[in-house]
mmCIF file as gemmi writes it, N, C-alpha and C atoms, coordinates in Angstrom:
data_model
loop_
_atom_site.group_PDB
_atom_site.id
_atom_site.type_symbol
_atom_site.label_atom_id
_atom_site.label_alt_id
_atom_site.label_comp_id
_atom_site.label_asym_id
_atom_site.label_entity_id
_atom_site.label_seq_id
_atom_site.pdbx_PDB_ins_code
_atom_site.Cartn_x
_atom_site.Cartn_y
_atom_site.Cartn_z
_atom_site.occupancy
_atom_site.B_iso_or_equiv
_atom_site.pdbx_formal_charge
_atom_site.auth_seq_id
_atom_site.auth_asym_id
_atom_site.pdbx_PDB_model_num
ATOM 1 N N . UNK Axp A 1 ? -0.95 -12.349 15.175 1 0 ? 1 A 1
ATOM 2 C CA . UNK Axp A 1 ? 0.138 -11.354 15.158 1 0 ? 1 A 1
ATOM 3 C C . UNK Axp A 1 ? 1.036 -11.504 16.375 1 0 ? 1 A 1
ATOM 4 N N . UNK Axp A 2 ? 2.436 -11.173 16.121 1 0 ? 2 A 1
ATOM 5 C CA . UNK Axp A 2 ? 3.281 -11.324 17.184 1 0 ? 2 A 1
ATOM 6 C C . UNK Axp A 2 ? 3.688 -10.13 17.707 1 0 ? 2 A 1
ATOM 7 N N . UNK Axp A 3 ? 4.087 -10.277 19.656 1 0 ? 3 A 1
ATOM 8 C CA . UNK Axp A 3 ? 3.914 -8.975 19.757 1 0 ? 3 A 1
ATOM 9 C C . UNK Axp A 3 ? 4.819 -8.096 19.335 1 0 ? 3 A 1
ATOM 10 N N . UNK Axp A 4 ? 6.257 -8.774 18.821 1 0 ? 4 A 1
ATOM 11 C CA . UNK Axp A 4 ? 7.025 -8.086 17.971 1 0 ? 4 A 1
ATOM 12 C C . UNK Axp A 4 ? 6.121 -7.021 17.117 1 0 ? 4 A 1
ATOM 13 N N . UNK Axp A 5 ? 5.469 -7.637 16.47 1 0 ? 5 A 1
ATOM 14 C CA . UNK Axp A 5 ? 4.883 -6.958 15.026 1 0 ? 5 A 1
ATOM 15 C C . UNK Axp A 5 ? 4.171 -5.814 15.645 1 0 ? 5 A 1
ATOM 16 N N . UNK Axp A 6 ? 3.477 -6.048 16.764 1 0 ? 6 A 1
ATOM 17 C CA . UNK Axp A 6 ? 2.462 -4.764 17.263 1 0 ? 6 A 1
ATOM 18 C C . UNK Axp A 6 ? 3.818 -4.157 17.366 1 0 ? 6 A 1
ATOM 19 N N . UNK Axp A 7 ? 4.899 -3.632 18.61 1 0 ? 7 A 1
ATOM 20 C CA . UNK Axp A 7 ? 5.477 -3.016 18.65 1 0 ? 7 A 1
ATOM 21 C C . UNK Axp A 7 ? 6.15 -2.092 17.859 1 0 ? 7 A 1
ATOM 22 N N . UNK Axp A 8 ? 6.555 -3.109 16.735 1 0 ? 8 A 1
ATOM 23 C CA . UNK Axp A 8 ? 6.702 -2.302 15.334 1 0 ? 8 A 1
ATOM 24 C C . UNK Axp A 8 ? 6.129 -1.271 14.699 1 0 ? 8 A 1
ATOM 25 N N . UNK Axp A 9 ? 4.528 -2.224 14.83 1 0 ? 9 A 1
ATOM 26 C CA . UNK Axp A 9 ? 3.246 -1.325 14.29 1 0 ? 9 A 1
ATOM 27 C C . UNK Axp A 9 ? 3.111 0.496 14.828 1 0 ? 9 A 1
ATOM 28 N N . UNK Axp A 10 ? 3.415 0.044 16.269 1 0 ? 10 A 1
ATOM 29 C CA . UNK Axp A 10 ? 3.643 1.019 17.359 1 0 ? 10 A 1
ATOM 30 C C . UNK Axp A 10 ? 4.291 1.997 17.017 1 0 ? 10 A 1
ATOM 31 N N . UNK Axp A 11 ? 5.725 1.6 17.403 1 0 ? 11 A 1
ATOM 32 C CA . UNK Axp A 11 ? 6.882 2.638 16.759 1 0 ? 11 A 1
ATOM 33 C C . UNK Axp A 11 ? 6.553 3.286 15.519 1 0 ? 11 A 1
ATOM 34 N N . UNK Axp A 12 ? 5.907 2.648 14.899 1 0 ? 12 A 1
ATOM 35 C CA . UNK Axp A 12 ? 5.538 3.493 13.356 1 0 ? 12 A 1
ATOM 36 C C . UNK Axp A 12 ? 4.668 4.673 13.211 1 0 ? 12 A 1
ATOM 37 N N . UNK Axp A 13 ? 4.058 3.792 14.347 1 0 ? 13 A 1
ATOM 38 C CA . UNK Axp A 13 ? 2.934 4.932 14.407 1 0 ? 13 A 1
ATOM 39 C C . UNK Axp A 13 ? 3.386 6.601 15.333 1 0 ? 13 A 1
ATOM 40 N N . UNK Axp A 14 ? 3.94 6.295 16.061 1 0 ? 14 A 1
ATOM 41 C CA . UNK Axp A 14 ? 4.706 7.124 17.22 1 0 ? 14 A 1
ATOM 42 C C . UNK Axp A 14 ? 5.44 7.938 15.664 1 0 ? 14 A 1
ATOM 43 N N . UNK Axp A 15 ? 6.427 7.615 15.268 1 0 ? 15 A 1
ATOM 44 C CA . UNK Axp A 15 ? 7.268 8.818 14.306 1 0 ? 15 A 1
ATOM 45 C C . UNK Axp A 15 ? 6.115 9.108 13.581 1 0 ? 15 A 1
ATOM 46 N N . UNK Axp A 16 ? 5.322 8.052 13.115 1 0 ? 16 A 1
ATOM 47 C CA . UNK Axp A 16 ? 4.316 9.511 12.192 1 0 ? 16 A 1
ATOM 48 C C . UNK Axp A 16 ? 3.868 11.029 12.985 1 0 ? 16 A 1
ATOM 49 N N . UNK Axp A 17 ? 3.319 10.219 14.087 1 0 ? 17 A 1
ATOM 50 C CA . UNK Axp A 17 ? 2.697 11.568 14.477 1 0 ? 17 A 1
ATOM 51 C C . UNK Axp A 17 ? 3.635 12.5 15.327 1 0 ? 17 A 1
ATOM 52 N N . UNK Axp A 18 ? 4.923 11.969 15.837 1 0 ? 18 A 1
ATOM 53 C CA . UNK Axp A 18 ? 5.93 13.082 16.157 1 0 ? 18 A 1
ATOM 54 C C . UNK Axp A 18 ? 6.186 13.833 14.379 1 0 ? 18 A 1
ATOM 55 N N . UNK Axp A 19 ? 6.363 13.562 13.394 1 0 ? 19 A 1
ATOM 56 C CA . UNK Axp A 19 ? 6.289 14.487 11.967 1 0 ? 19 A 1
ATOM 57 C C . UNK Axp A 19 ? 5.218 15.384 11.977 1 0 ? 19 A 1
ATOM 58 N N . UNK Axp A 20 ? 3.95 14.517 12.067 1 0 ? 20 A 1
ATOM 59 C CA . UNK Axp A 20 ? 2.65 15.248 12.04 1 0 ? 20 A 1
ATOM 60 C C . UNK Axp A 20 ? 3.067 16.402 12.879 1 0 ? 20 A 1
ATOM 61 N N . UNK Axp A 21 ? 3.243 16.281 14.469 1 0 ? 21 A 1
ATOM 62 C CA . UNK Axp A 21 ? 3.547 17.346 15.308 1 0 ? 21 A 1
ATOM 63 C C . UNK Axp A 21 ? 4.057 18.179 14.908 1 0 ? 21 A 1
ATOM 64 N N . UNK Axp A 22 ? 5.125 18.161 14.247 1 0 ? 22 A 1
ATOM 65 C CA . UNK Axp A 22 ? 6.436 19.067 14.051 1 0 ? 22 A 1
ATOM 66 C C . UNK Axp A 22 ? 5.762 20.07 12.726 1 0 ? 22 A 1
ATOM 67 N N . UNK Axp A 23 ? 5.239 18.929 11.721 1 0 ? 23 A 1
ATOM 68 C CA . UNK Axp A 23 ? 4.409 20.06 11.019 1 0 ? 23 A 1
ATOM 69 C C . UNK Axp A 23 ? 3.119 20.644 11.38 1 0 ? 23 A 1
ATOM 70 N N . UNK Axp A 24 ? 2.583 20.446 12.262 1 0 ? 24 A 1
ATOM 71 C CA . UNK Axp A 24 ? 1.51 21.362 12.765 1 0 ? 24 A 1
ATOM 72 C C . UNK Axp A 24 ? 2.698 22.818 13.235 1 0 ? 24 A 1
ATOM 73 N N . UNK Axp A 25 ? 3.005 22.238 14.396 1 0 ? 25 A 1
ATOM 74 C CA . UNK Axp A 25 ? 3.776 23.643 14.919 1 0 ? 25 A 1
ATOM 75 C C . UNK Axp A 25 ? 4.489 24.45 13.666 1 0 ? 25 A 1
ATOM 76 N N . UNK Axp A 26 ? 5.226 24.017 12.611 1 0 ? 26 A 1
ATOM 77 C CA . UNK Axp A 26 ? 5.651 24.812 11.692 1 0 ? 26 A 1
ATOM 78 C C . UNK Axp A 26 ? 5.089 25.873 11.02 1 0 ? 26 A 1
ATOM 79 N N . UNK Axp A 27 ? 3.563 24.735 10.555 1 0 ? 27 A 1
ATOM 80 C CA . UNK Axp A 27 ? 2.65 25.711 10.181 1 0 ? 27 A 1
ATOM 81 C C . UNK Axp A 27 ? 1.95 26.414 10.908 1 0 ? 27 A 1
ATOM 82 N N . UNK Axp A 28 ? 1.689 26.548 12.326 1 0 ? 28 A 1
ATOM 83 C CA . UNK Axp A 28 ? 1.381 27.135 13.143 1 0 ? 28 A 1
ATOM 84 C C . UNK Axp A 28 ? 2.389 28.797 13.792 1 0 ? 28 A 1
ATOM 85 N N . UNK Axp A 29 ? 3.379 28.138 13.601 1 0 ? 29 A 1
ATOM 86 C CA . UNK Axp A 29 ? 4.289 29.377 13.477 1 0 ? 29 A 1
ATOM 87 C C . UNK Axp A 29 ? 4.612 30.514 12.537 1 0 ? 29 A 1
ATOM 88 N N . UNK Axp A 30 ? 4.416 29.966 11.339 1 0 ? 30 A 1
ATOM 89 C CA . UNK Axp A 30 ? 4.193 31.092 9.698 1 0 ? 30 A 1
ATOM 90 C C . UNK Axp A 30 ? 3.011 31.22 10.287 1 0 ? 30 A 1
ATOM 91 N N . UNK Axp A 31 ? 1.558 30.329 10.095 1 0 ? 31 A 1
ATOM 92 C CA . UNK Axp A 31 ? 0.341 31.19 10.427 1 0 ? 31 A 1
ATOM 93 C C . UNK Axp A 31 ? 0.659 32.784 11.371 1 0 ? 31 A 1
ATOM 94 N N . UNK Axp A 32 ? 1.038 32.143 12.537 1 0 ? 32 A 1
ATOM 95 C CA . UNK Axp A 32 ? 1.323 33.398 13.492 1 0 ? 32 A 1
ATOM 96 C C . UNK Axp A 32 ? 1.838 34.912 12.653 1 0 ? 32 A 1
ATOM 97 N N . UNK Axp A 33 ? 3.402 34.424 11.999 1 0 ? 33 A 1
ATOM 98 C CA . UNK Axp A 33 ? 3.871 35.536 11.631 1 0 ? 33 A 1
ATOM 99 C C . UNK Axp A 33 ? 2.97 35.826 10.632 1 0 ? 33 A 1
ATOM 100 N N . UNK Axp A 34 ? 2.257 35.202 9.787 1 0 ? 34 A 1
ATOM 101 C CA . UNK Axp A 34 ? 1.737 35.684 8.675 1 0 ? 34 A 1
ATOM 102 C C . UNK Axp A 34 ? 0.481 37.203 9.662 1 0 ? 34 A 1
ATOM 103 N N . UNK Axp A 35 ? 0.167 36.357 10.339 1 0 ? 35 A 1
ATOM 104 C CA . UNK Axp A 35 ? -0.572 37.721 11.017 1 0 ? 35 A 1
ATOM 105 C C . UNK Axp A 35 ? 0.005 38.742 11.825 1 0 ? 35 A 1
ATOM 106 N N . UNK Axp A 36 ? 1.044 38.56 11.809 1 0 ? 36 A 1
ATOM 107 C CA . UNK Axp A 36 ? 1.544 39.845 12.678 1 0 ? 36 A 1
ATOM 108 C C . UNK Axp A 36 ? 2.284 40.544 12.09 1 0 ? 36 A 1
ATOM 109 N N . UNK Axp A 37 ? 2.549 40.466 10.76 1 0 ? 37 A 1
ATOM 110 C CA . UNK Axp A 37 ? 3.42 41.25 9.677 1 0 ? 37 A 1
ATOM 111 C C . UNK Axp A 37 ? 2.238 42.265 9.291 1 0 ? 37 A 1
């Protein structure tokens, strides 16, 4: 493998889990309101 390709691999991996992030906190935020309503 070239290290192009890791880097790639990399970056790919990096936006998944910045999404992942973004939907944790989302759902972490309705959770919240869901309990405080």
């Amino acid at each position: 493998r070239k290290l192009v390709d890791i880097e790639h691999a990399l970056s790919d991996l990096e936006e998944k889990y910045k999404q992942a992030n973004a939907i944790i906190k989302e759902k972490e935020y309705l959770i919240c309101n869901l309990l405080r309503s």
